[in-house]
C-alpha positions in Angstrom: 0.0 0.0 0.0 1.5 3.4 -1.1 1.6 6.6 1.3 0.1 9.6 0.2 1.9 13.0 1.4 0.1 15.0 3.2 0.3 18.5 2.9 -0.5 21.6 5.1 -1.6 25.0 4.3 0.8 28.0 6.2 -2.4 28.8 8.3 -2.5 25.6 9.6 0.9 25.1 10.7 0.8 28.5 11.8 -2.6 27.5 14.4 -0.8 24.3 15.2 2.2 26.0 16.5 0.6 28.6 18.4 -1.7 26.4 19.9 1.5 24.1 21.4 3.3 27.0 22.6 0.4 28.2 24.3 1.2 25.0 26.7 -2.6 24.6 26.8 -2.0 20.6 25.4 0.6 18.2 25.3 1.7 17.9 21.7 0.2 14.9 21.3 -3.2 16.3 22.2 -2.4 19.2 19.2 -1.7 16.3 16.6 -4.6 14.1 17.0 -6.6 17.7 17.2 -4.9 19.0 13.9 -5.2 15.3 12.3 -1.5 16.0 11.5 -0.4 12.7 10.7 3.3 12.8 12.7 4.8 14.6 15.9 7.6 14.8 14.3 6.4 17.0 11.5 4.7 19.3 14.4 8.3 19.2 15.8 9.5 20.7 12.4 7.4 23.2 11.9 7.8 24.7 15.7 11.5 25.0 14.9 10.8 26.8 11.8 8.4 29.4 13.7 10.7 29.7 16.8 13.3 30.7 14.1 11.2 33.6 12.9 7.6 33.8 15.1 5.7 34.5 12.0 4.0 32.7 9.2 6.7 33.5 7.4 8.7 30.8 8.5 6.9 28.3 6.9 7.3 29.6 3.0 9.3 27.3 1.0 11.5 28.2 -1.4 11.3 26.0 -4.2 14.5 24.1 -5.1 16.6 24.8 -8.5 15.7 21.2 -9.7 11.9 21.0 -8.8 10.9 23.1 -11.9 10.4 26.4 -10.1 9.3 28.5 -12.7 8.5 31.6 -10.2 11.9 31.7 -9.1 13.9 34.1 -11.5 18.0 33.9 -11.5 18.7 37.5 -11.5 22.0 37.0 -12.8 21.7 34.3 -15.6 23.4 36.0 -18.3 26.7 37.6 -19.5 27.9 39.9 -17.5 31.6 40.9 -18.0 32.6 44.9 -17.5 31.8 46.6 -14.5 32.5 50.9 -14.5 34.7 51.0 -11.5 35.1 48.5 -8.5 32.0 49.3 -6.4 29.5 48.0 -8.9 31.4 44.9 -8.8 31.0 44.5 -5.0 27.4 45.1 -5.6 26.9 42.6 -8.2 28.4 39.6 -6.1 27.1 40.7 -3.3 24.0 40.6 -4.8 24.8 37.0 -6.2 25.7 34.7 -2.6 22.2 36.6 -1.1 20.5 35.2 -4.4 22.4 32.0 -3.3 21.5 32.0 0.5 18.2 32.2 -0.2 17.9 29.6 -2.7 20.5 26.8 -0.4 19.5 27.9 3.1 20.5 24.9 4.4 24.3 25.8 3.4 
């Protein structure tokens, strides 16, 4: 028998984390009241929002090989002459926080 994958809208995991940190209910109590199928994904999802403490935390940023076609490389192209050595700085900079957001786990 195959598994199917749940998934979770950012409200939800959003209510789910709240309501644990609360301490109102064991997190037990806040699965089988969510119907989320694992404590462990609960467990995920409160490290995510301790992280940040919005809903924010749980937006995914899709990876380069799932298809993304939202996801724009700002600096796919040739680019060879900068004017002077600032713009350079700029432009690399620019590059590793294109990078950090697309490999946060790096």
């Amino acid at each position: 028998m195959s598994r199917k994958n749940n998934t979770y809208s950012n409200e939800l995991k959003l209510e789910v984390a709240q309501a644990y940190m609360a301490g109102e209910e064991s997190m037990q109590k806040v699965v089988e009241k969510y119907e989320i199928r694992n404590v462990s994904q609960v467990k995920v999802w409160l490290r995510k929002f301790k992280e940040v403490e919005s809903i924010e935390a749980f937006n995914r940023l899709p990876s380069s090989g799932s298809g993304a076609k939202d996801v724009k490389n700002p600096f796919k192209g040739k680019r060879i002459h900068f004017k002077d050595i600032e713009e350079e700085r700029d432009y690399y900079k620019a590059q590793i926080e294109y990078l950090k957001k697309q490999y946060p786990n790096l």
